[in-house]
C-alpha positions in Angstrom: -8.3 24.7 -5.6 -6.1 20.5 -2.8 -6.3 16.2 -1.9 -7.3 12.8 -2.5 -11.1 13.0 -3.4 -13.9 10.2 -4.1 -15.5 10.4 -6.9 -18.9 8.7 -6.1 -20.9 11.0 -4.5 -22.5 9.6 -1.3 -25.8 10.7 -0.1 -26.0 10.5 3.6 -28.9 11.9 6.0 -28.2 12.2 9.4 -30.9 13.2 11.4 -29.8 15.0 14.9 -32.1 16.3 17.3 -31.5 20.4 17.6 -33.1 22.0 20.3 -32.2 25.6 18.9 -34.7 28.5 20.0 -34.3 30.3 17.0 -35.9 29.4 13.1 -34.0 31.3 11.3 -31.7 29.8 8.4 -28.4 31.4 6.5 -28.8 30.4 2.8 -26.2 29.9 0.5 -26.5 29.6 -3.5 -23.1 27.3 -4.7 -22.0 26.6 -8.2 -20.7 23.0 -6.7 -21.3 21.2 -3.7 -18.7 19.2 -2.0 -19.3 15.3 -1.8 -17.8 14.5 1.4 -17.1 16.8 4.6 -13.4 17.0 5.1 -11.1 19.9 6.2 -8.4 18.0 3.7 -10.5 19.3 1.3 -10.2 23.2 2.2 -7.8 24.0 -0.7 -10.9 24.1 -2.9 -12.5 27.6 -2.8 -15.8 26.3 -2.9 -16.0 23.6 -0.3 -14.1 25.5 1.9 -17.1 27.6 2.3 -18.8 24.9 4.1 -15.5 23.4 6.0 -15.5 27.1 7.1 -18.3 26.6 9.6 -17.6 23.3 10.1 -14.1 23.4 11.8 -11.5 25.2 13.5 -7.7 25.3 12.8 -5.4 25.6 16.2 -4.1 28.9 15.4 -5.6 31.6 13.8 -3.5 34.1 11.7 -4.1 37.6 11.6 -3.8 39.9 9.0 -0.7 41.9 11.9 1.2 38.5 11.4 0.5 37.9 14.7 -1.6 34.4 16.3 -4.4 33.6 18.2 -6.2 30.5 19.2 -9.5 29.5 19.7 -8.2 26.5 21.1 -5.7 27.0 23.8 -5.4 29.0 26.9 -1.7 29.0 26.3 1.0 28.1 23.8 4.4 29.6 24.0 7.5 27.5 22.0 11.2 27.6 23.2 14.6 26.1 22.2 14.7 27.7 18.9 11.4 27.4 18.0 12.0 23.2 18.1 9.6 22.8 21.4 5.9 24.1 21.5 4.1 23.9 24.7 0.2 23.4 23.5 -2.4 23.9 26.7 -6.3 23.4 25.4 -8.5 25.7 26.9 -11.1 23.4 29.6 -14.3 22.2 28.1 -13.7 22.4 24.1 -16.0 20.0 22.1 -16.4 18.5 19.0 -20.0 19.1 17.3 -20.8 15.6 18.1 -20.2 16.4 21.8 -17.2 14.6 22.4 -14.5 16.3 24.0 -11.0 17.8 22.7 -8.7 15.8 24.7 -5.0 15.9 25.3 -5.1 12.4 23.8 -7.5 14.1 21.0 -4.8 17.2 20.0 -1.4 14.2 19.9 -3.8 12.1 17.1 -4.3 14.9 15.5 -0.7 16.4 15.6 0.5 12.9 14.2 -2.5 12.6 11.7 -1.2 15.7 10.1 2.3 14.7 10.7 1.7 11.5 8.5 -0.1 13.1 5.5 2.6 16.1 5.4 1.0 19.1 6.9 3.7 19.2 9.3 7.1 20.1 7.3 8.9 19.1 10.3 8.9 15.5 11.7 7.9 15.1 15.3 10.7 13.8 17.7 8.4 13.4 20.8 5.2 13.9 22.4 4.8 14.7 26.5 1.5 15.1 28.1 1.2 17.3 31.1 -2.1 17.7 32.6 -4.1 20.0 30.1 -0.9 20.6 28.2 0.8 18.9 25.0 4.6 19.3 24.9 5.5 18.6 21.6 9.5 18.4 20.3 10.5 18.3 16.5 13.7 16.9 15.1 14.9 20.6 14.0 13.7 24.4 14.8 10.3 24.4 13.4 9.3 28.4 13.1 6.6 27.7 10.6 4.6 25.8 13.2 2.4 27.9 14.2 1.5 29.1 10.5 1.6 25.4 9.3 -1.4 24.5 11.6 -3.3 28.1 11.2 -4.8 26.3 7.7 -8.2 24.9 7.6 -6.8 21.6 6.4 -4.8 21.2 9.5 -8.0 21.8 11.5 -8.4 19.5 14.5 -10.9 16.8 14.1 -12.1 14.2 16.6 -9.6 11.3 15.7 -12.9 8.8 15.8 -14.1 10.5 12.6 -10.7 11.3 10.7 -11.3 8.7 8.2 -15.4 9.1 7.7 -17.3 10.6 5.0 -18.2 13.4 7.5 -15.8 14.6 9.9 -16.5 16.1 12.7 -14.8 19.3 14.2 -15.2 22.0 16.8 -18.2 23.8 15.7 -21.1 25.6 17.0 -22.8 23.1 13.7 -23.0 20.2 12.8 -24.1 18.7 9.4 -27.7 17.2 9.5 -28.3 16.0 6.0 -25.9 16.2 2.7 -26.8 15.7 -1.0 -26.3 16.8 -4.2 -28.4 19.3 -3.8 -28.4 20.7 -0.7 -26.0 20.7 2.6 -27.9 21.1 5.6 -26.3 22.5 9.1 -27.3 23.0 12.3 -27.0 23.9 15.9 -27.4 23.1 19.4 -26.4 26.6 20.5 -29.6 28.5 21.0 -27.8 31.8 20.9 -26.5 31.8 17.3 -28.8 34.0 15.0 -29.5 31.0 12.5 -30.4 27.7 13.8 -29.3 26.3 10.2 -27.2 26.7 7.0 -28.0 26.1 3.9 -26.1 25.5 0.8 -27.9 25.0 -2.2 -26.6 23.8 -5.9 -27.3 26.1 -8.2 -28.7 25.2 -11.4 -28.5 27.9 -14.6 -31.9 27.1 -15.5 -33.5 27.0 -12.2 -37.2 26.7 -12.3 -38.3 28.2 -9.0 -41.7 25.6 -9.4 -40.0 22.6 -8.8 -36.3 24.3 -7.4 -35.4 23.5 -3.1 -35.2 27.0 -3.2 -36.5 30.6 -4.0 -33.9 33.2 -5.3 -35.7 35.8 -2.8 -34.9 33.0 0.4 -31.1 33.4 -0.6 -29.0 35.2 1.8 -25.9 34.8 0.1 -25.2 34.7 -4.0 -21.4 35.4 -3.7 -20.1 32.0 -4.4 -21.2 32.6 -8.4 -19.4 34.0 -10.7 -20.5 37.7 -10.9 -22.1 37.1 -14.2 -24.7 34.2 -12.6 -25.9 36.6 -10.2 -29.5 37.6 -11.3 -30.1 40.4 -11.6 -33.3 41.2 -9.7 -31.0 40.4 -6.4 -28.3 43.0 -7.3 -30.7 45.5 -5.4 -29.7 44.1 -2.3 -26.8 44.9 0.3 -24.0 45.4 -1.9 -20.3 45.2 -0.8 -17.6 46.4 -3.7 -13.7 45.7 -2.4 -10.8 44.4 -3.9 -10.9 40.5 -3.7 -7.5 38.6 -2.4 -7.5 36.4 -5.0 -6.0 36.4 -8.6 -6.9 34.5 -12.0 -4.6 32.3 -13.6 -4.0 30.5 -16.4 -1.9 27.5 -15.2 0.8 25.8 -17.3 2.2 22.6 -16.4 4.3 21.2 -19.2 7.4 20.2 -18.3 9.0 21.6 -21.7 10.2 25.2 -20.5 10.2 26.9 -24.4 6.8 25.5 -24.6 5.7 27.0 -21.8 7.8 30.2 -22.8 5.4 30.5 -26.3 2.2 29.4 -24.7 3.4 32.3 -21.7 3.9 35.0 -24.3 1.5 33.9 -26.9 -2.0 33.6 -25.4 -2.8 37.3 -24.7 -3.9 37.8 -21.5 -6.5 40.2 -22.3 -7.9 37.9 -24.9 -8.1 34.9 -22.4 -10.0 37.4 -19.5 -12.4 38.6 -22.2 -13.5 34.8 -23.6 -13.5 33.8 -20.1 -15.6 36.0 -18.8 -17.2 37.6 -21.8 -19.9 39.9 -19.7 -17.2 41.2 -17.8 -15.1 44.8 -18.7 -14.1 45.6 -15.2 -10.6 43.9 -15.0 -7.6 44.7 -12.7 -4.7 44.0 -14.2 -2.1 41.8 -12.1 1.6 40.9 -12.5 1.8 38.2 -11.1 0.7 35.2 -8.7 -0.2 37.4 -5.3 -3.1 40.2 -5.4 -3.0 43.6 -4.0 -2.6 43.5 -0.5 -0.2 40.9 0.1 3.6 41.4 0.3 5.7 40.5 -2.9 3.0 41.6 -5.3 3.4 42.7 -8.5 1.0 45.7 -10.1 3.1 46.1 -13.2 0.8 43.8 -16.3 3.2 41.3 -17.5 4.9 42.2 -21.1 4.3 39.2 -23.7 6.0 38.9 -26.9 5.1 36.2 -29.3 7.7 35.6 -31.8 9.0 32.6 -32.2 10.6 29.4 -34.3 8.1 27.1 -35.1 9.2 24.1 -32.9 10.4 20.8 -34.5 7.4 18.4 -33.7 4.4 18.0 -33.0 3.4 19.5 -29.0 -0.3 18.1 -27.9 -1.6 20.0 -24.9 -4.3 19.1 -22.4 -6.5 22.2 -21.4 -9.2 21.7 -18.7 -11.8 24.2 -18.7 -14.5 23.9 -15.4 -16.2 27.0 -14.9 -18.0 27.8 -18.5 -18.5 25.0 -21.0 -19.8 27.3 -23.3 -16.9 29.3 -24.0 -15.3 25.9 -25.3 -15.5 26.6 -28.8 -14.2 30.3 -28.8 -11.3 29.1 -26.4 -10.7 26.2 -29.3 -10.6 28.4 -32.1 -8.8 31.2 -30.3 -5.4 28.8 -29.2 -5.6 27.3 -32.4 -5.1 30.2 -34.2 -1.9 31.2 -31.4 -0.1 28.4 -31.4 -0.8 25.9 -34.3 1.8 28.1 -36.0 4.3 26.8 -33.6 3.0 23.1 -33.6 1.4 23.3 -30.6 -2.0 21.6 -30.8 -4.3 22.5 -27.9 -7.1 20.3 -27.3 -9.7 22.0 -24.9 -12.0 20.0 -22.8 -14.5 20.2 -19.9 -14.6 18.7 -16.8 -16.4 19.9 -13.6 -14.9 21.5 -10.8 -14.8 18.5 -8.7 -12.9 16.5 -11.3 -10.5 19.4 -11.8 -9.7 19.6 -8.7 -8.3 15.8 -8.6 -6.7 16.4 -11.4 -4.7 19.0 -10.1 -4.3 17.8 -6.6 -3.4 13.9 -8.5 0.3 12.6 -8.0 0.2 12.5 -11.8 -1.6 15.9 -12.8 -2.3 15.1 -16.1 -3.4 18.5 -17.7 -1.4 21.2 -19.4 -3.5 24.5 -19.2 -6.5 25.5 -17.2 -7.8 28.6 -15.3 -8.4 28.9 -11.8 -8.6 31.2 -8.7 -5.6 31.6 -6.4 -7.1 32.6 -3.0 -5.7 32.4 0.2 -8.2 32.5 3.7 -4.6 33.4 5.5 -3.6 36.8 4.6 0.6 36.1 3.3 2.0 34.7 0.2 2.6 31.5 1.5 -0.5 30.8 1.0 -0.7 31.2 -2.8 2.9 29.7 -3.3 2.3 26.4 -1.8 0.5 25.5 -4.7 4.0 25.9 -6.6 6.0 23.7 -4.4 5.3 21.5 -1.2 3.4 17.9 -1.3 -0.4 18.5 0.1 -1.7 21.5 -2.1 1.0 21.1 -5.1 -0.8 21.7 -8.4 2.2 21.7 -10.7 4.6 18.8 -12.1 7.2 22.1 -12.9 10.1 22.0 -10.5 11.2 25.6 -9.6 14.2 25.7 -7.1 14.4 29.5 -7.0 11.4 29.7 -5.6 11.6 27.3 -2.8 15.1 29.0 -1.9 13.0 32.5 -2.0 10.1 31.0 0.2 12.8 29.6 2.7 14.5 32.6 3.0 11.0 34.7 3.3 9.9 32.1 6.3 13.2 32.8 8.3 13.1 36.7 7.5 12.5 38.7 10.9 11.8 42.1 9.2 8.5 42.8 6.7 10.7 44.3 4.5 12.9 41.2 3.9 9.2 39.0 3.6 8.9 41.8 0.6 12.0 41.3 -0.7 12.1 37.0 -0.5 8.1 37.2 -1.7 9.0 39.6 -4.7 12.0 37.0 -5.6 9.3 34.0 -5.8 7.0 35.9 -7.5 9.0 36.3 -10.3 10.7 33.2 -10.0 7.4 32.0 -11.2 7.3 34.1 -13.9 10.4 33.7 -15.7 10.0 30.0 -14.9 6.6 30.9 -17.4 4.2 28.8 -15.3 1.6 31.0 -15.3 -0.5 33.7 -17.0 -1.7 36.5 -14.5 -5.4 37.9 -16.0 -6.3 39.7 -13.4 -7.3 40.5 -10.0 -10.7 40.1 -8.9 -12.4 43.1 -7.8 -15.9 42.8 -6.8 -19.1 42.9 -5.4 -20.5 41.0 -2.9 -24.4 40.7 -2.5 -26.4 39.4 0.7 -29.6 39.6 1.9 -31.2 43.0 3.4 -31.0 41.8 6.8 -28.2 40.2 7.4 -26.4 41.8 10.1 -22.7 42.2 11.3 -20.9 41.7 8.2 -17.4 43.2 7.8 -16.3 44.9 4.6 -12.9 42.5 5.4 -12.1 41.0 1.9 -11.3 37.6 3.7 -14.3 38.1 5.9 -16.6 38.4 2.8 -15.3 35.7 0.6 -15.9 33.1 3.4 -18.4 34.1 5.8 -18.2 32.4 9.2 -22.0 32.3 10.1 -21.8 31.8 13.7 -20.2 34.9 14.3 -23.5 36.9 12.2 
């Protein structure tokens, strides 16, 4: 869940003329809907749903560890890795129809540059016909990787700083609320002419809802146990998920963390926070199966400990279920009061979580979240440990960047293993997080929805231009 977010929520209808042949729309069900249109935003499972069809990074990075671009005819990099040649393929627009220029990709290089997507600082820009020679102060190998993120998509620079901005897209957004998102298309070859996200609300009345359970194509953005279940009869999809669940802990005071670490059982936690569910995966770690470095092994806790010398007050943040709020109070009360740790559990909605975590303050002490990753390698669960744009954490933890330098300069998969098993359990030891488990799941979409890949990434974030 990444970074500076606006906390009115604007309600803007644009109304563009779409001259699509075909009628058909993709529905979505959300929990949340995002208030603004911003790949910046991307770090935040939910809204990068929507940024999903919205934008396109300049690389793309695929699950060989390999690149492609959707971009570029050609990009090639030389003196040690500190010099990328960047040549756009001809005749790639923006959804608004303006052109990606070479003028367009150097904004958006130095836009990125500025809010510290780029690790590396540019030296110099040269321009070259179609092509964008671009020269960093020091070997930049991560280059490619760093800019293969949605929230280093390219944008047209005339928008960068809107409420909506625009990408490369086959859609564009025609009206956002808090209710609904609306997308559509000029392309008259795409299956749907429009998107559709809808808020979902736990007691929906169909009467007087913008939608009808039986018009939804996609219910894979609730938690499994808000899925009705008159729809779990449709096209069902069971893999494992690439993503983990976490309780975060961000108090600076390392034998705090150590009792909260060993004293909150992690099967406890799983079962009050998702009290319909039996089907866990147990997890080691930070990283899920399927990407280098993780764990499988459960973690071992042991609680027994001095109680501590003062008081300790703790912020927990719970989003996803305000009613388990009460069980959660009682349940770390009776942990850790014994060790003068005084919990106090409160709820905020996932927006507001999300600044708070993604704050230069991050005032909180515990909460649960996801850790997913739309690029298949660990550095894309780490970065939230370390870094400046996604950093959710106030604990410093320097064997872990050492470990993640070390895996980024590796030239063998089995050193990546190696460096991403070290960070791993840097975090560990370092007792920043509880691992609950790995979510294994099923997906559920419409009977007729055609062309869709039993790819775990591919199914967490459909990309509905290519249905």
């Amino acid at each position: 869940m990444h970074s500076k977010f606006i906390a009115i929520i604007f309600i803007i209808s644009l109304t563009l003329l779409s001259c699509s042949s075909s009628n058909k729309s993709f529905s979505i069900l959300m929990q949340e809907l995002p208030d603004r249109i911003n790949p910046y935003d991307a770090g935040i499972d939910y809204k990068l749903y929507v940024l999903k069809q919205l934008f396109e990074p300049l690389f793309v990075y695929k699950s060989d560890y390999t690149y492609h671009s959707n971009l570029l005819s050609s990009w090639s990099s030389k003196d040690n890795h500190q010099v990328y040649d960047l040549c756009l393929k001809p005749d790639v627009r923006f959804s608004n129809n303006n052109k990606l220029t070479i003028v367009a990709l150097k904004a958006n290089l130095l836009r990125l540059q500025k809010k510290g997507i780029l690790s590396k600082n540019i030296y110099s820009l040269e321009t070259s016909n179609s092509c964008l020679s671009v020269k960093f102060n020091e070997p930049y190998i991560r280059f490619p990787f760093d800019l293969s993120s949605y929230m280093s998509s390219v944008v047209d620079p005339d928008t960068a700083e809107k409420n909506i901005v625009v990408g490369v897209s086959e859609y564009y957004v025609k009206k956002i609320t808090p209710k609904v998102i609306q997308l559509s298309t000029n392309n008259k070859t795409l299956t749907y002419s429009e998107v559709l996200f809808y808020k979902w609300a736990e007691d929906n009345n169909e009467t007087n809802s913008l939608y009808k359970l039986d018009e939804i194509d996609d219910f894979n953005q609730l938690p499994i146990e808000f899925v009705p279940e008159k729809v779990k009869e449709l096209n069902v999809y069971e893999v494992p998920a690439l993503s983990t669940v976490v309780m975060l802990i961000n108090t600076k005071d390392k034998k705090v963390r150590e009792i909260v670490y060993n004293c909150l059982d992690y099967k406890e936690l799983r079962r009050i926070f998702t009290p319909k569910r039996d089907d866990f995966s147990d997890v080691g770690g930070l990283l899920p199966s399927g990407i280098i470095g993780a764990i499988q092994q459960p973690i071992s806790q042991k609680c027994n400990f001095e109680k501590l010398n003062k008081r300790i007050n703790l912020r927990y943040i719970e989003a996803m279920r305000p009613k388990s709020i009460p069980v959660l109070q009682q349940y770390v009360d009776e942990k850790l009061l014994k060790y003068n740790i005084k919990v106090n559990v409160e709820y905020k909605d996932i927006n507001a979580l999300a600044e708070v975590l993604l704050s230069d303050k991050k005032e909180y002490d515990l909460t649960i979240v996801g850790m997913n990753s739309y690029i298949p390698d660990p550095y894309g669960y780490y970065q939230c440990f370390y870094g400046d744009h996604l950093l959710m954490t106030n604990v410093s933890n320097a064997e872990l960047i050492d470990s993640m330098q070390k895996y980024v300069a590796a030239d063998t998969l089995e050193r990546k293993k190696e460096f991403s098993m070290k960070a791993n359990r840097s975090l560990l030891s370092n007792y920043q997080f509880i691992p609950l488990y790995q979510e294994s799941r099923r997906f559920y979409f419409a009977n007729d929805i055609k062309n869709v890949s039993s790819d775990p990434l591919f199914l967490n974030y459909l990309k509905i231009s290519e249905l």
